[in-house]
Structures are given as C-alpha cells and as structure tokens.
C-alpha positions as CSV (number, residue, x, y, z in Angstrom):
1,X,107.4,90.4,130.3
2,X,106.7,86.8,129.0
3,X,103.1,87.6,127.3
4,X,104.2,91.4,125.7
5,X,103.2,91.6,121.8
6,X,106.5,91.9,119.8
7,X,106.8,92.7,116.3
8,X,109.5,92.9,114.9
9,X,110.9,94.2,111.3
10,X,114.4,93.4,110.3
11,X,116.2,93.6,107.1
12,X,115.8,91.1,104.5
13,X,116.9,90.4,100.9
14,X,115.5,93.2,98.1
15,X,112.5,91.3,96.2
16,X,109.6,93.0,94.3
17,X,105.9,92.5,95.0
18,X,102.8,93.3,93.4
19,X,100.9,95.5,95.5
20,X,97.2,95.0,95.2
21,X,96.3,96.3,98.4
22,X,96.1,98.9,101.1
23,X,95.6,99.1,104.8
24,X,94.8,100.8,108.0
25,X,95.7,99.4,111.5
26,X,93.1,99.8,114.2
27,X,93.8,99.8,117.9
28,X,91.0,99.3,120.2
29,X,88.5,100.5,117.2
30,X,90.8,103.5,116.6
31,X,93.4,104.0,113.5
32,X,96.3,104.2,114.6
33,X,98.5,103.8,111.4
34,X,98.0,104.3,108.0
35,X,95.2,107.1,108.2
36,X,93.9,109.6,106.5
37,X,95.8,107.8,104.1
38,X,96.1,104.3,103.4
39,X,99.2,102.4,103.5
40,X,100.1,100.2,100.4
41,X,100.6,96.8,100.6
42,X,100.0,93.3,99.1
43,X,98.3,89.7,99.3
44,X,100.6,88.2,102.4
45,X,99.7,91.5,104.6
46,X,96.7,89.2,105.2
47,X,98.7,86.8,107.2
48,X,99.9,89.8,109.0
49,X,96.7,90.7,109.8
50,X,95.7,87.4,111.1
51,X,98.5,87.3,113.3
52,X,98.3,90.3,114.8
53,X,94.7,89.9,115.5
54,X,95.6,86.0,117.3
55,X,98.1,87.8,119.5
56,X,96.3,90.5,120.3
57,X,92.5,90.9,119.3
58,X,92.6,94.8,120.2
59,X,94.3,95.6,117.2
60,X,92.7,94.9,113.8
61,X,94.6,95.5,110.4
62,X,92.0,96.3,107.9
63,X,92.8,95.7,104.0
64,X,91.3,96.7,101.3
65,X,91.9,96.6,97.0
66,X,94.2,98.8,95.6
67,X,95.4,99.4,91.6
68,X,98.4,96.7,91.1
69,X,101.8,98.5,91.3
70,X,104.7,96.9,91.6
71,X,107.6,97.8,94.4
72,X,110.4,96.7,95.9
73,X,110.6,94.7,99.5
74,X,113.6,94.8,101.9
75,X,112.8,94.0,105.3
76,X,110.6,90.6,106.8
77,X,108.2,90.8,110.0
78,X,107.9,88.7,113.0
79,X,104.8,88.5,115.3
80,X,104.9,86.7,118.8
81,X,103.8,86.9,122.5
82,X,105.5,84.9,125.1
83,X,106.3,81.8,123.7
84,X,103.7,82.0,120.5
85,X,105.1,82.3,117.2
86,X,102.0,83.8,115.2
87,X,104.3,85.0,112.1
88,X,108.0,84.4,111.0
89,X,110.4,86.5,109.1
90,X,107.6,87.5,106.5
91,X,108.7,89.3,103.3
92,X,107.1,93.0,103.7
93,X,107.8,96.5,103.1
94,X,110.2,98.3,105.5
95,X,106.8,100.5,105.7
96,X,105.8,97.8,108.3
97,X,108.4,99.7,110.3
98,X,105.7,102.5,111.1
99,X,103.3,99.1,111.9
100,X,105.6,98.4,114.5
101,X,106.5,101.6,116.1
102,X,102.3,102.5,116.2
103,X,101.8,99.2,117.7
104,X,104.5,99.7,120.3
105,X,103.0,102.9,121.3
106,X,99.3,101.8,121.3
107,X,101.1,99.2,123.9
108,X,102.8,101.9,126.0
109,X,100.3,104.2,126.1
110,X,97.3,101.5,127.2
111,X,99.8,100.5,130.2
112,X,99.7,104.1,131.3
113,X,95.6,103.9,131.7
C-alpha cells in the first residue's frame, strides 16, 4: 500500500543523550503508548513528534519536561508514507521500538473498523 505510515527503528551506533523529557503518544485522542507512565526521552523527540503528526494527524506525541538524566542511544527512526520522507535515521532510544509496534497496531486495528 503506497500511502501506509511506516516507522521504522533500526540499530544504530551507541551514543549518550541527555534526557530532558518525557512523552505519551496519542492515537485518535487516546494514549496509546507511554501511559500511566511516561516514556523518557530528549530534545529531538520533537522532530519525531512533528513527523508523525505530518504523516498522520491522528496520532499526536505529547512531550513534556523531565529531570536531565543521561542514557545511552542505540537504535535511529524513520518516518514515511508513500513516497514522503517526514524523518530519517534519527538517533533515539530503542524505547521508540514500543512507538512503533503501538503505532502499527493503532493502524491495524482502525482498518478493522
């Protein structure tokens, strides 16, 4: 399907970010991921956020302040639909993993509606 959402979260090289941050992804004004509790995360997840809302305005990554911690980064995200590249190969968290398996299944369970 040309115009599907695809994130995707591969392995990247280790790095270590300050974490300043924490979030809560919303589907269709429902949390999806990262509730009760908050997922941590750091300045760029705003770009992530961005994205994901251009490709798909149902979904809504909301990010809030955090106290600064430090942690280590091994994976990077893509976000596209059809031939739109909205983010590429972003240094993350491999927590973005559990971003992209919620969306995925927000996705599949809307087609079955």
């Amino acid at each position: 399907m040309a115009d599907k959402l695809i994130v995707d979260v591969i392995a990247g090289d280790k790095t270590t970010q300050g974490h300043t941050k924490k979030c809560v992804l919303e589907f269709n004004c429902k949390p999806i991921w990262g509730y009760p509790k908050l997922v941590h995360c750091h300045e760029n997840t705003t770009q992530i956020a961005e994205a994901l809302t251009k490709a798909d305005s149902r979904f809504v990554l909301y990010i809030t302040e955090r106290p600064h911690s430090v942690e280590g980064h091994a994976a990077r995200i893509t976000i596209k639909k059809g031939n739109t590249v909205y983010l590429d190969k972003l240094h993350t968290h491999d927590n973005m993993i559990g971003l992209r398996d919620a969306i995925n299944k927000a996705l599949e369970d809307d087609d079955k509606k």
